[in-house]
C-alpha positions in Angstrom: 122.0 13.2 -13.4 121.2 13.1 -17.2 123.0 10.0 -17.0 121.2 8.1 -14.8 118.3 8.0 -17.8 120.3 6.7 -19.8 120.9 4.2 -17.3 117.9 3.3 -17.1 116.9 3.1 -20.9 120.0 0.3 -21.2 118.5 -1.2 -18.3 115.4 -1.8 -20.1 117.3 -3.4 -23.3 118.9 -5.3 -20.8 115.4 -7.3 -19.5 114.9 -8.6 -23.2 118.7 -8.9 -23.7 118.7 -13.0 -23.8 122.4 -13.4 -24.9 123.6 -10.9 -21.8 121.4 -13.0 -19.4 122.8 -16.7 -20.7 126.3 -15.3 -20.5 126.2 -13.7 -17.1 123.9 -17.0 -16.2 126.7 -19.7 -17.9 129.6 -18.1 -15.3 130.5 -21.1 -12.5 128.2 -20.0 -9.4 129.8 -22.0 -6.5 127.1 -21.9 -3.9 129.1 -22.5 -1.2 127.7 -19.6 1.0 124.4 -21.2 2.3 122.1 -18.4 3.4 118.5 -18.4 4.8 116.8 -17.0 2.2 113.7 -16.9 3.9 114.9 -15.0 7.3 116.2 -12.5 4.9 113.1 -11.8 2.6 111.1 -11.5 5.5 113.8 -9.2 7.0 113.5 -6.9 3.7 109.9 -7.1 3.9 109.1 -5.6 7.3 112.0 -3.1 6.2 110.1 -2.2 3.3 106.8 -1.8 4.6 107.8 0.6 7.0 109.7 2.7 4.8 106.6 3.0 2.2 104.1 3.6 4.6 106.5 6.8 4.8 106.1 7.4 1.1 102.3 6.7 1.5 102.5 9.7 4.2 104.7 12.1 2.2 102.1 11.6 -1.0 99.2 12.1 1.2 100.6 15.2 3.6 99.6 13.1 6.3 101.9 13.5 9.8 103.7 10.3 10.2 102.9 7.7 12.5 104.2 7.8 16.3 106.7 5.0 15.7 108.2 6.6 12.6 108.8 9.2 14.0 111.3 7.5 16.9 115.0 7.5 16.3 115.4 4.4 17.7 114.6 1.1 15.8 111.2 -0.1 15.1 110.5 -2.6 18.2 108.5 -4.7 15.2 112.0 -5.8 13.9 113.4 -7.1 16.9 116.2 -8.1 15.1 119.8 -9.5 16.9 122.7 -7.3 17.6 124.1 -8.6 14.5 123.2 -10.1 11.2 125.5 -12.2 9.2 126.6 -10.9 5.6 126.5 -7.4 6.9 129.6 -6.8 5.3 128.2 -8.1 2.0 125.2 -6.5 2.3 127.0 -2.9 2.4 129.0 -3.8 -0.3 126.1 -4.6 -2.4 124.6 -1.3 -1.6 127.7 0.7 -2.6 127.5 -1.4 -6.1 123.9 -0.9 -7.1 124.3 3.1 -5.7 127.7 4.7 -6.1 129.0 2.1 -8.7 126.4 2.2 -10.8 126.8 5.7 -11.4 130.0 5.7 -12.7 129.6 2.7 -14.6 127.6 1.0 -17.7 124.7 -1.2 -17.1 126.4 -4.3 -18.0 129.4 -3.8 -16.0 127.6 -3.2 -13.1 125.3 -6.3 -13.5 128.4 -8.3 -14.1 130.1 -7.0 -11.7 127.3 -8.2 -9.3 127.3 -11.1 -10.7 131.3 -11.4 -9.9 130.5 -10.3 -6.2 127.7 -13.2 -5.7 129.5 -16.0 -7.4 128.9 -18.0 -4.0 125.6 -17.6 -3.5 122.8 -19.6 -5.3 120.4 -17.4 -7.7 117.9 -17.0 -5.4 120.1 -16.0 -2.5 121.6 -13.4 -5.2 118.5 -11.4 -5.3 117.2 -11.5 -2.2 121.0 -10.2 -0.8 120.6 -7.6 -3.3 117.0 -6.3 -2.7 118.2 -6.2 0.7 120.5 -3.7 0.1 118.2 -1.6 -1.8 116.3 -1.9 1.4 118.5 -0.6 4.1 119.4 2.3 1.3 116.0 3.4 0.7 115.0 2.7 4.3 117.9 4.7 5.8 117.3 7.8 3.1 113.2 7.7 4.2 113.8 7.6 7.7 116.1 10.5 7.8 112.9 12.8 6.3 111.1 11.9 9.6 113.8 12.8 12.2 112.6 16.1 14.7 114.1 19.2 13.9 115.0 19.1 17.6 117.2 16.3 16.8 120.3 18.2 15.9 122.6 15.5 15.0 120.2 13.2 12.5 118.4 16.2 10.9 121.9 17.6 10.1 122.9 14.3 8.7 119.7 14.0 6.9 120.2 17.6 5.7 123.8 16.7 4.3 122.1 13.6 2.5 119.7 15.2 0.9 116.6 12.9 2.8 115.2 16.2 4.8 114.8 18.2 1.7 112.8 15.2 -0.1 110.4 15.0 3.2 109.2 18.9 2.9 109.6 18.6 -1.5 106.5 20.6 -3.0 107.2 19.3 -6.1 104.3 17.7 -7.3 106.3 16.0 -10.4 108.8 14.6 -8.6 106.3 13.8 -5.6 104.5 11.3 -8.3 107.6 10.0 -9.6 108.3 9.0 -6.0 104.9 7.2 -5.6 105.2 5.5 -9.1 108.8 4.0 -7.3 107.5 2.9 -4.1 104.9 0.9 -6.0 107.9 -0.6 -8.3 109.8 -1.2 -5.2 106.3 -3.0 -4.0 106.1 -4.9 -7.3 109.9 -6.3 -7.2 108.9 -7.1 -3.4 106.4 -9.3 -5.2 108.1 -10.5 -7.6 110.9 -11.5 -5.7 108.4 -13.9 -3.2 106.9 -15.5 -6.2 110.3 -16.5 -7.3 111.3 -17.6 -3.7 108.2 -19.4 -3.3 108.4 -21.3 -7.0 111.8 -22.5 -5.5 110.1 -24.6 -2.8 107.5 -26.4 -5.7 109.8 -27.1 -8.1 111.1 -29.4 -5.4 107.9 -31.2 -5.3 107.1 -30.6 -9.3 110.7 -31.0 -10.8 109.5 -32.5 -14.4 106.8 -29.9 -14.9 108.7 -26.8 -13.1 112.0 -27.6 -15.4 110.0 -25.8 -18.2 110.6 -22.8 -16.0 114.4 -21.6 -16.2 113.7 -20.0 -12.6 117.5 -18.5 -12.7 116.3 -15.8 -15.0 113.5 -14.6 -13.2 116.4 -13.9 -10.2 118.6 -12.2 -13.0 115.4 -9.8 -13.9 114.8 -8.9 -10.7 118.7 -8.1 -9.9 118.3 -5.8 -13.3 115.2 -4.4 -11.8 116.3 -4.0 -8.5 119.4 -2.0 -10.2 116.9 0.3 -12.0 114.9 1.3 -8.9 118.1 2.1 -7.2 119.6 4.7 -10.0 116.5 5.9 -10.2 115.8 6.6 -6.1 119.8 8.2 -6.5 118.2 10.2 -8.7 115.2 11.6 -7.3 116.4 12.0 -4.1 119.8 14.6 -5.9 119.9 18.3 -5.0 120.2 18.6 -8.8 117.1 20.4 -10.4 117.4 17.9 -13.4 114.3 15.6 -13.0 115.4 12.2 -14.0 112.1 10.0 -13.8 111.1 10.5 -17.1 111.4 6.6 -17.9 110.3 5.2 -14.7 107.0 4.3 -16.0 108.2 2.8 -18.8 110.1 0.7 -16.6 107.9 0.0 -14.5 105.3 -1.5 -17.3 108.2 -3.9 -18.5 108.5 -5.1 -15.1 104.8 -5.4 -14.3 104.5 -7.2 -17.6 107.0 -9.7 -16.2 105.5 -10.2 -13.2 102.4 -10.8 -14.1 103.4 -13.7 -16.6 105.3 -15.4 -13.7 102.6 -14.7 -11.1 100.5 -16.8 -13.4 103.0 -19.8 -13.4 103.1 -19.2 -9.6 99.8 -19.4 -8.9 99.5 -22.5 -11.2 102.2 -24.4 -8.5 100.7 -23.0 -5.9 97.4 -24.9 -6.7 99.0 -28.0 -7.6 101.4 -28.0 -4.0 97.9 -26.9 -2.3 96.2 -30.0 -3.8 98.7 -32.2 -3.0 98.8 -31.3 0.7 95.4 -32.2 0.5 95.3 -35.4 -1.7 98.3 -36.5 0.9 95.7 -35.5 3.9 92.9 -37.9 2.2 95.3 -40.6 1.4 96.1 -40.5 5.3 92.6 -40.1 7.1 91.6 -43.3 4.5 94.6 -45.3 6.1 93.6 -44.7 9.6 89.6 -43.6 9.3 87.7 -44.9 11.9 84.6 -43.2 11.3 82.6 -42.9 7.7 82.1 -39.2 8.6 85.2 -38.2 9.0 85.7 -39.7 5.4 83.2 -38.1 4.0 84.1 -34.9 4.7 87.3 -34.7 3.8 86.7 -36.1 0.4 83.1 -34.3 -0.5 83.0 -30.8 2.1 84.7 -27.9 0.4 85.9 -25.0 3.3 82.5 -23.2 2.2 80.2 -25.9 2.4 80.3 -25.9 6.1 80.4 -30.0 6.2 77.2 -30.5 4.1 76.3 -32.3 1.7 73.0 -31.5 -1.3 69.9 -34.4 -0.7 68.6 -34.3 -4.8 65.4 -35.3 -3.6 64.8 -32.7 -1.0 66.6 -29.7 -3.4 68.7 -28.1 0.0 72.0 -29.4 1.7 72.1 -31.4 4.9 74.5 -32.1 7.3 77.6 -35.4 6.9 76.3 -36.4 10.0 73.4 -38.1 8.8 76.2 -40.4 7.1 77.2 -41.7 10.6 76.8 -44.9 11.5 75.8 -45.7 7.5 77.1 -48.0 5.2 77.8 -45.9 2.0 77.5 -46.5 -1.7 79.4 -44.2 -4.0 78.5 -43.9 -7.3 81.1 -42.3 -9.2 81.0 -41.2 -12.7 81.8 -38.5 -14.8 78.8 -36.1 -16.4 78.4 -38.9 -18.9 76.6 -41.1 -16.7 74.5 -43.3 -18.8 70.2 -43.5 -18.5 71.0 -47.0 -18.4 72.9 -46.9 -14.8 70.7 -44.1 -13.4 67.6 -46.2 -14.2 69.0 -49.3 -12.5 70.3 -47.7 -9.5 67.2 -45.6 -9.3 65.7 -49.2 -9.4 67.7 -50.7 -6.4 66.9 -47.2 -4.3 63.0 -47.7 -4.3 63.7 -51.4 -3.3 62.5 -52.1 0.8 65.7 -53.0 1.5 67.7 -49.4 0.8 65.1 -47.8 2.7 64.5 -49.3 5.8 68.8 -50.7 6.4 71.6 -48.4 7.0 72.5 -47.8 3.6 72.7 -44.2 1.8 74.0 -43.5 -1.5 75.7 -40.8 -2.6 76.6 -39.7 -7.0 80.2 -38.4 -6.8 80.9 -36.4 -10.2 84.3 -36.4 -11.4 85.4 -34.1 -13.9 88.5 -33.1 -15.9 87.7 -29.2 -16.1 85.5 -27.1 -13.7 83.7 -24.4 -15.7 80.3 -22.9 -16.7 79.3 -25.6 -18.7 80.7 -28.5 -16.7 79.1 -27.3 -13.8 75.3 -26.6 -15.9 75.6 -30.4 -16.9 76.3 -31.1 -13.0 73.6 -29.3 -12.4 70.6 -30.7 -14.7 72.1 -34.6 -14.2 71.7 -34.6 -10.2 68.2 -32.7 -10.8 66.8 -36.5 -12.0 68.2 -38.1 -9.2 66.9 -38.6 -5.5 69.7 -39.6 -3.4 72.6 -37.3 -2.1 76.0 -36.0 -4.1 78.2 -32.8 -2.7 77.4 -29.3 -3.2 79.2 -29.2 -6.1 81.7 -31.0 -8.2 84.0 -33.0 -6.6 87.8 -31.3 -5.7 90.5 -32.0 -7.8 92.5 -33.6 -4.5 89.4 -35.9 -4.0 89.2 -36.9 -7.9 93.1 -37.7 -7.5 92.6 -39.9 -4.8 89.4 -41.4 -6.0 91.0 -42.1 -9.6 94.3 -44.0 -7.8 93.3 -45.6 -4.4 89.6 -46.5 -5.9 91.1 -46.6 -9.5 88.1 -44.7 -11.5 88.8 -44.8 -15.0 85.9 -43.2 -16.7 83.9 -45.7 -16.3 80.8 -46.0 -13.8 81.2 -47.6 -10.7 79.9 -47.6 -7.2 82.1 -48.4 -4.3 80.8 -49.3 -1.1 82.3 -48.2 2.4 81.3 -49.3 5.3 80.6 -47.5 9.1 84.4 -47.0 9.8 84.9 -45.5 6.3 86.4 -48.2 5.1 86.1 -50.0 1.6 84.0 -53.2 1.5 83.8 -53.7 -2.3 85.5 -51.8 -4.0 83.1 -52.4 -7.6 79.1 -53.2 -7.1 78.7 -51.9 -9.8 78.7 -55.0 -12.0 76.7 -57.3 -9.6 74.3 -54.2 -9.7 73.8 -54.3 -13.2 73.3 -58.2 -13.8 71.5 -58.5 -10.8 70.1 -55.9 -9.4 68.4 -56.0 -5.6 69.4 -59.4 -5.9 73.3 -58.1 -5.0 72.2 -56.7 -1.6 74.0 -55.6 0.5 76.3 -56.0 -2.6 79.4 -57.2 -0.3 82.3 -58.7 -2.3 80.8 -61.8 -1.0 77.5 -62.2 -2.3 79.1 -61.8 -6.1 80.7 -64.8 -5.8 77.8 -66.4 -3.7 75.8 -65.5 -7.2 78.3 -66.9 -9.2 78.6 -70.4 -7.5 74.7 -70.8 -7.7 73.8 -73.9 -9.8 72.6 -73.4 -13.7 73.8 -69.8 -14.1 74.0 -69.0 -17.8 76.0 -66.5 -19.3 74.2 -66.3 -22.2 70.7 -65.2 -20.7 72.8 -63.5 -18.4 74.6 -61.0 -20.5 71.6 -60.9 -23.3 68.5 -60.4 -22.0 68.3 -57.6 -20.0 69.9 -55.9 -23.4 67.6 -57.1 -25.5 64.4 -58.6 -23.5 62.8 -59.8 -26.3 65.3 -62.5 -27.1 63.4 -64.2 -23.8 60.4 -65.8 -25.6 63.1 -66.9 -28.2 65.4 -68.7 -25.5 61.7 -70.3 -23.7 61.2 -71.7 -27.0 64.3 -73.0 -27.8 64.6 -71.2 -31.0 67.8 -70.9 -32.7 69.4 -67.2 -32.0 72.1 -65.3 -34.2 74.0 -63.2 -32.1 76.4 -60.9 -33.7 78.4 -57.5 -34.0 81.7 -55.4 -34.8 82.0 -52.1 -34.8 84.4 -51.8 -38.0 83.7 -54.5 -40.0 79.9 -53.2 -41.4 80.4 -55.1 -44.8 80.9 -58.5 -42.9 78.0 -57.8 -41.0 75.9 -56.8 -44.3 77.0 -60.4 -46.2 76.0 -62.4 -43.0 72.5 -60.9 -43.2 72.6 -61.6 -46.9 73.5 -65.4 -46.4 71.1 -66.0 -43.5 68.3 -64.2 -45.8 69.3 -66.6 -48.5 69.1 -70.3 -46.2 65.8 -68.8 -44.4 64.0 -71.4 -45.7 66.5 -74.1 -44.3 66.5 -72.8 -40.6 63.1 -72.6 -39.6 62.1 -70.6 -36.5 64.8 -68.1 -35.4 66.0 -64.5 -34.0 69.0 -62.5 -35.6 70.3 -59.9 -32.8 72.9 -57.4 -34.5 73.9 -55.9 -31.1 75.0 -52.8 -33.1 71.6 -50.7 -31.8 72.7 -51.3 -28.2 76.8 -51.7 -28.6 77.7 -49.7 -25.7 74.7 -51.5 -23.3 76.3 -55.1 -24.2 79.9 -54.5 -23.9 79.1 -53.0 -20.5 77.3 -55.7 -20.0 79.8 -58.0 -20.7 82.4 -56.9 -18.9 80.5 -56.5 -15.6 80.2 -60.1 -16.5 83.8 -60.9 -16.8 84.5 -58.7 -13.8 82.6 -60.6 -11.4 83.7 -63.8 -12.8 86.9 -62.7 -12.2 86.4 -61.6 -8.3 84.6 -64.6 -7.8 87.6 -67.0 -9.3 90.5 -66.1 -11.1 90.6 -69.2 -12.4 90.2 -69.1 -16.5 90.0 -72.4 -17.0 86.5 -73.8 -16.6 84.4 -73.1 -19.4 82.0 -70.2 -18.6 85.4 -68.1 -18.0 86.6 -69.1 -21.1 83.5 -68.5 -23.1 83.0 -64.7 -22.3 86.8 -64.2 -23.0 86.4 -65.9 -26.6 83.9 -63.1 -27.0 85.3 -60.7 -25.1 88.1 -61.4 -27.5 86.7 -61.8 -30.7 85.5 -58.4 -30.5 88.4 -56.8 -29.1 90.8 -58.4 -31.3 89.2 -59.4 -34.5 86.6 -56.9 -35.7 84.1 -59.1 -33.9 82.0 -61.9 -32.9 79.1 -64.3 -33.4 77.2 -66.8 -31.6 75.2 -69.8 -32.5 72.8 -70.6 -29.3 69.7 -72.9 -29.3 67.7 -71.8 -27.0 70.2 -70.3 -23.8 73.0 -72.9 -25.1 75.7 -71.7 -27.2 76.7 -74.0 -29.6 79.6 -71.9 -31.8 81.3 -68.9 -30.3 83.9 -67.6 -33.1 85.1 -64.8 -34.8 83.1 -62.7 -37.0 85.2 -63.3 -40.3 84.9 -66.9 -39.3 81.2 -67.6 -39.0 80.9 -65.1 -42.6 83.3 -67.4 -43.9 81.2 -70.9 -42.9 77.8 -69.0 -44.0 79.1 -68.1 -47.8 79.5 -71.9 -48.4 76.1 -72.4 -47.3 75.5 -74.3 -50.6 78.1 -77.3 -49.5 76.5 -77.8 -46.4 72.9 -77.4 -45.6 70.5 -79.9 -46.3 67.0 -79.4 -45.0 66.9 -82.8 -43.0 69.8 -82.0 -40.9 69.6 -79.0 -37.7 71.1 -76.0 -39.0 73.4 -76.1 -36.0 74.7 -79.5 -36.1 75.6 -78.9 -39.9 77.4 -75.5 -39.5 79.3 -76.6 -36.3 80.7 -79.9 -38.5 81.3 -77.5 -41.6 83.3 -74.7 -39.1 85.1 -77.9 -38.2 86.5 -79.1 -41.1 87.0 -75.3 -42.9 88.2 -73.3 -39.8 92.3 -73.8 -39.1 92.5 -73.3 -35.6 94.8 -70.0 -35.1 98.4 -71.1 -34.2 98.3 -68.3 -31.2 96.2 -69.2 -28.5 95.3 -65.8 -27.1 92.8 -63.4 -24.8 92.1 -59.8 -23.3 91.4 -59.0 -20.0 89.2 -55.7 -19.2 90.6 -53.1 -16.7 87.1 -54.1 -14.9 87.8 -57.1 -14.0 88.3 -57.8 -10.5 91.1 -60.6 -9.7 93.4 -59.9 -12.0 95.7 -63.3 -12.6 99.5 -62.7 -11.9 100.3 -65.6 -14.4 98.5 -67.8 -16.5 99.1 -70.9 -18.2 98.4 -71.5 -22.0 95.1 -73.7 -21.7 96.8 -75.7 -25.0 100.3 -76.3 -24.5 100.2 -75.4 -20.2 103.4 -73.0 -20.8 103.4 -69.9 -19.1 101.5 -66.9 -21.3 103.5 -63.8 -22.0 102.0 -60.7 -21.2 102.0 -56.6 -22.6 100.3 -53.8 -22.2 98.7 -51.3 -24.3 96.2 -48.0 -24.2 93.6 -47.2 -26.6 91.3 -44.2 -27.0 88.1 -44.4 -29.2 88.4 -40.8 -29.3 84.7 -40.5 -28.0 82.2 -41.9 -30.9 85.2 -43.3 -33.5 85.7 -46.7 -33.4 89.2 -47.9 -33.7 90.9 -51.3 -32.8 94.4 -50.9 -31.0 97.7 -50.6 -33.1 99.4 -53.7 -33.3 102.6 -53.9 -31.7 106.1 -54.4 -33.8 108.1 -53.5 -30.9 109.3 -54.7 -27.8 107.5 -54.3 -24.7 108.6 -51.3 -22.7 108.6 -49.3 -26.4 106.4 -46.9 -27.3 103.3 -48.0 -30.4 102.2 -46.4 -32.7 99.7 -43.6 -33.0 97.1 -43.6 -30.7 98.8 -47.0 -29.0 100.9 -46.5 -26.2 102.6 -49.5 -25.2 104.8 -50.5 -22.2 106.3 -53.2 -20.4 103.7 -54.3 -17.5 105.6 -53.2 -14.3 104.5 -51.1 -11.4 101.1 -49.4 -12.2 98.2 -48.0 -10.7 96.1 -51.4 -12.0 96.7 -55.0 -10.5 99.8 -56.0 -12.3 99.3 -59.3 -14.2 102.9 -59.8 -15.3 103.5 -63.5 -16.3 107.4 -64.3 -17.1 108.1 -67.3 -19.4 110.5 -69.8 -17.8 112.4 -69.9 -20.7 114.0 -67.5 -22.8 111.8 -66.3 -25.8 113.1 -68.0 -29.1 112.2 -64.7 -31.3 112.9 -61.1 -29.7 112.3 -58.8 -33.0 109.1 -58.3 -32.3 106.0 -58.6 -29.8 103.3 -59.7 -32.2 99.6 -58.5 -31.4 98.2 -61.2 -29.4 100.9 -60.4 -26.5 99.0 -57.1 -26.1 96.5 -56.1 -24.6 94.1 -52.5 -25.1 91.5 -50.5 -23.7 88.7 -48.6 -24.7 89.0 -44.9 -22.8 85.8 -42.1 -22.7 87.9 -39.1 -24.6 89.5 -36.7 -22.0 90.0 -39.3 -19.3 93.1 -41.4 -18.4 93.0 -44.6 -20.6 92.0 -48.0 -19.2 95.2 -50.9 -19.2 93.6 -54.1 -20.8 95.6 -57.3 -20.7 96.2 -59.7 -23.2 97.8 -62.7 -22.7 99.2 -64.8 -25.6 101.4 -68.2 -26.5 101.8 -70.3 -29.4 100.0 -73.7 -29.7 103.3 -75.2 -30.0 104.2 -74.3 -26.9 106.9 -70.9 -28.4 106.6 -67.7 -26.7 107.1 -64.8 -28.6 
């Protein structure tokens, strides 16, 4: 039996032999015998775990059990009279047994190979652990038979099975408890692999990483080890032959472990998926807000609760019943600014005494100590309810597609059947407050059809509160920022120090100490304006996207207002430009105003590309749009931008077509199907110049770092009417 050592030493080459493996992998495998792999793992299985629970009992000197101890079968089985591939199966037995032993390691595994050319790869090695099965099975059973049972213990006596029953030997006792847990681990290893086949249906990008094939060769090579070596414990021969069995077996364990890993990483993702798919469903067809509730926010261990902040203990969903139910959703992140104003709407009469309850829903990339601390201390400021702990990966999933969270804070409301009423109140909360109630779709665009509503106070003052005595007393207001452009900024305030004397009362608001509170601001502005109407025509529409714009596109804005009216809305660069020929144009018996607005005239050349952005927040998103100038349709692209966190940075600019990638942190693609409302907007007529998509037919997004970026849409066309 020396040889079987040696056996198994080329076996263990042969795991980290990669040129063996392709070649015996790159031979035509037919896979025209179709075989239930499952029926037959589970069939080696419940062989298995009889025959080492009779290893357990030899170990342990323990009598074995009553019904190993039967001659007949196991009534567990309860097999057929038959099973298919029985003929295959006992040839696979004699090749990984008696073959093996006269043969090298590679021509055995290729000769297996040879033998199983019809059988897919996992069918291959469950066929072949079978056969180990039935071999070491048979071999085991034999040790238990009666010595009153002349005919088996004779048999078992010829085999050599009876003597390894009654074997004293304690070295060769441990070398057969060191195989039955190999012969456990291949078991193992040999469901993982099974069980990976059935994801990578449902995960075939991210599971093609895995060359699954090979695990099935490594457990036909291991399977071939732990037969030589069972051949060999169980000879006559005095030789002990287990010497580098556990040598093996930590190569194999190393293995498996590695792949259990992957496993278990599908095996979360399918498990999620069942669920997100069992959300998606109960949404469709909810006809109760509880119902909702729990699936989305009540984990299998929070025994459908929920955590009331105020009250520091969990209560039950029920007292969602009946409810209507603001969500606010946010990451960790969540601003003081939006705690303070929904705290602010939640002391107000009107929360308290009508069916309304809100609830913080926290979504998160990465659960972990420090996510869940932050979790922790935010909800400790707040008084309303939020789950038990961070919300479920399945419930983020469905939240971020079907309610479209992006990072940014928002608060959709559901009403008693669970079922969503507005799917954003965020915005109307945040420019108006208790004013919104019940914050319905409906009252944002009542608000925004009420007569002499300024966007100016509107988006200004609750920023910067001050600026109200200014707009009372008509004062002439500088408003003004950019986020890359500081030395513009720095000669503005140098020119209007200069002409101080010239303007007479006024208020400069560089909106650089509260950058993030405006923008948000603003686009909660746009947003409703753009649920209310998607018309972006009339002028209050087009005045926010000038700004919106302006900032976005060019580096930044500024604004001329007397009072609350805006008298010049323009580009950063632009106003600079006007200011540093203050000299030509201001004259103390003329308003400023009047005198700057006929100087930006005559100096500033109208841009050639008539052009806008569009937030992601924004509610109606337009499918087309026509070029206020020339009334030809605008064409329309795509882009993503990340800030990474706290660095400023303005989108690439696009030299390639749509449906190409950008550049660097630009991302750009042609705007068809996608999780946002698609505002594609075909030109009726061919485009005159197809080299390149300049940067006014995209359109970015700001993104919070570590969350999917936001689609922004610009829409562009030339004032003569040409689409590029």
């Amino acid at each position: 039996m020396a040889g079987d050592n040696s056996f198994l030493t080329s076996l263990l080459a042969l795991l980290d032999d990669d040129k063996f493996m392709k070649d015996v992998m790159s031979k035509p495998c037919s896979e025209t015998e179709q075989v239930n792999v499952r029926f037959y793992l589970n069939l080696v299985e419940k062989i298995l775990n009889q025959a080492m629970a009779i290893v357990d009992d030899v170990a342990k000197n323990t009598p074995p059990k009553g019904d190993q101890c039967q001659s007949k079968s196991s009534t567990s089985l309860s097999l057929e009279t038959s099973i298919p591939l029985s003929s295959t199966i006992n040839e696979l037995c004699y090749q990984i047994t008696c073959k093996a032993r006269t043969s090298n390691v590679y021509q055995t595994v290729s000769s297996l190979s040879n033998m199983l050319s019809s059988f897919s790869w996992d069918a291959k090695a469950v066929l072949t652990l079978l056969a180990l099965s039935v071999y070491y099975a048979e071999h085991w059973r034999l040790t238990q038979i009666e010595e009153s049972d002349d005919l088996l213990s004779l048999t078992g006596k010829l085999r050599g099975s009876h003597a390894i029953g009654k074997s004293s030997d304690t070295q060769r006792i441990k070398a057969f408890v060191a195989l039955n847990n190999l012969i456990k681990l291949t078991l193992e290893f040999t469901k993982c692999a099974v069980e990976f086949v059935s994801y990578s249906k449902d995960f075939g990008e991210i599971s093609a990483s895995i060359d699954i094939s090979a695990r099935f060769y490594y457990i036909i090579v291991i399977i071939l080890g732990c037969s030589v070596q069972f051949s060999g414990l169980i000879s006559m021969s005095n030789e002990f032959p287990g010497q580098n069995l556990w040598t093996f077996s930590d190569q194999v364990t190393k293995k498996y472990e590695s792949f259990k890993k992957e496993v278990e990483y599908f095996r979360e993702k399918h498990a999620e998926q069942i669920s997100y798919e069992k959300i998606k469903k109960l949404s469709k067809h909810c006809t109760d807000i509880v119902e909702l509730m729990a699936a989305l926010f009540c984990t299998k261990n929070d025994f459908l609760t929920v955590y009331h902040c105020s009250k520091g203990t969990t209560v039950t969903v029920e007292k969602f019943r009946n409810k209507i139910v603001m969500l606010l959703i946010s990451d960790l992140d969540l601003s003081d600014e939006d705690l303070k104003t929904i705290k602010s709407i939640y002391s107000e009469s009107n929360i308290q005494r009508s069916y309304y309850k809100i609830m913080w829903v926290p979504i998160v990339e990465e659960h972990n100590e420090v996510t869940q601390k932050k979790f922790l201390e935010k909800r400790s400021g707040m008084r309303w309810y939020t789950s038990n702990s961070m919300v479920s990966k399945p419930a983020a999933k469905f939240i971020r597609k079907k309610w479209q969270f992006r990072q940014q804070t928002k608060v959709v409301v559901l009403n008693q059947q669970g079922k969503v009423v507005n799917m954003d109140a965020m915005a109307m909360i945040r420019l108006w407050g208790q004013e919104a109630f019940p914050f319905m779709e409906s009252k944002g665009k009542e608000l925004w059809i009420k007569q002499g509503i300024n966007w100016f106070k509107l988006v200004v003052n609750m920023v910067f509160p001050d600026v109200e005595k200014s707009i009372e007393g008509e004062e002439l207001i500088f408003l003004y920022g950019s986020d890359e452009d500081p030395q513009t900024v720095q000669k503005i305030e140098k020119y209007l120090s200069e002409i101080n004397g010239y303007i007479g009362s006024y208020k400069v608001i560089n909106i650089s100490t509260k950058r993030e509170q405006f923008l948000t601001r603003l686009e909660s502005c746009l947003s409703l304006k753009m649920q209310a109407s998607s018309d972006v025509y009339d002028s209050l529409t087009q005045e926010l996207l000038q700004l919106y714009t302006s900032y976005k596109q060019f580096g930044g804005f500024a604004v001329i207002a007397r009072g609350s009216r805006v008298v010049v809305n323009t580009r950063l660069m632009d106003f600079e430009t006007v200011l540093s020929q203050h000299q030509m144009w201001v004259k103390a018996a003329q308003p400023f105003e009047a005198a700057f607005k006929r100087h930006y005239d005559e100096v500033i050349k109208k841009p050639r590309r008539h052009h806008f952005y569009i937030p992601s927040v924004a509610g109606n998103m337009p499918e087309n749009i026509k070029c206020a100038k020339c009334s030809r349709y605008m064409k329309t692209a795509v882009s993503f931008e990340c800030c990474h966190g706290d660095e400023p940075m303005m989108p690439s600019r696009l030299t390639s077509l749509p449906g190409t990638q950008g550049f660097q942190d630009s991302a750009v693609a042609a705007p068809q199907p996608a999780t946002y409302p698609s505002a594609v907007a075909a030109p009726p007529e061919p485009a005159t110049n197809q080299s390149a998509v300049p940067a006014s037919e995209s359109a970015t997004s700001q993104s919070a770092i570590a969350a999917p970026p936001e689609p922004m849409l610009e829409f562009g066309s030339y004032a003569d009417g040409s689409i590029v």
